[in-house]
C-alpha positions in Angstrom: 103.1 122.2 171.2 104.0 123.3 174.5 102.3 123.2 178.4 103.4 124.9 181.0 103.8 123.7 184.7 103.3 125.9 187.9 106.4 125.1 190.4 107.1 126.8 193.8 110.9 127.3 193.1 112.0 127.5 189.4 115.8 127.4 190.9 115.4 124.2 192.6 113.1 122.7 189.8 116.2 123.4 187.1 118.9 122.1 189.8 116.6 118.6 190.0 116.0 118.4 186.7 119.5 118.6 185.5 120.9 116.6 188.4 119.1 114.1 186.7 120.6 114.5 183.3 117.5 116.1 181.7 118.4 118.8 179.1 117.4 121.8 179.4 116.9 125.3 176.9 115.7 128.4 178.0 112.7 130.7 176.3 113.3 134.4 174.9 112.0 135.4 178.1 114.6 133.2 180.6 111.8 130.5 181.6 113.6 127.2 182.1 112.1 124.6 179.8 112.2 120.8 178.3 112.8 120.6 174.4 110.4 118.8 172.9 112.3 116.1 171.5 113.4 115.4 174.9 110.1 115.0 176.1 107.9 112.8 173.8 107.5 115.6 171.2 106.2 118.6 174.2 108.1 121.1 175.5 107.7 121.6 179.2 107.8 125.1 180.2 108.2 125.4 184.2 107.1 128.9 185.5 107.4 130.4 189.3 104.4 130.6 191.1 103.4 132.0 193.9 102.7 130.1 197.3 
């Protein structure tokens, strides 16, 4: 199981997220995301949006 989270800046997200020691992977298709067994058993899948 996976969800995916709208963020305004996928660059900075990443940056904070491992600045904070969070492991991250990356999909076949380069989005930037949690493993699940890093975050209670969902991924996190952070996508550029626009605005």
């Amino acid at each position: 199981m996976a969800y995916a989270v709208g963020v305004r800046d996928v660059a900075a997200t990443e940056r904070l997220l491992r600045g904070n020691g969070i492991p991250l992977g990356r999909t076949s298709s380069g989005e930037v995301f949690v493993p699940a067994r890093e975050a209670f058993g969902v991924a996190i899948i952070f996508r550029q949006t626009a605005g």
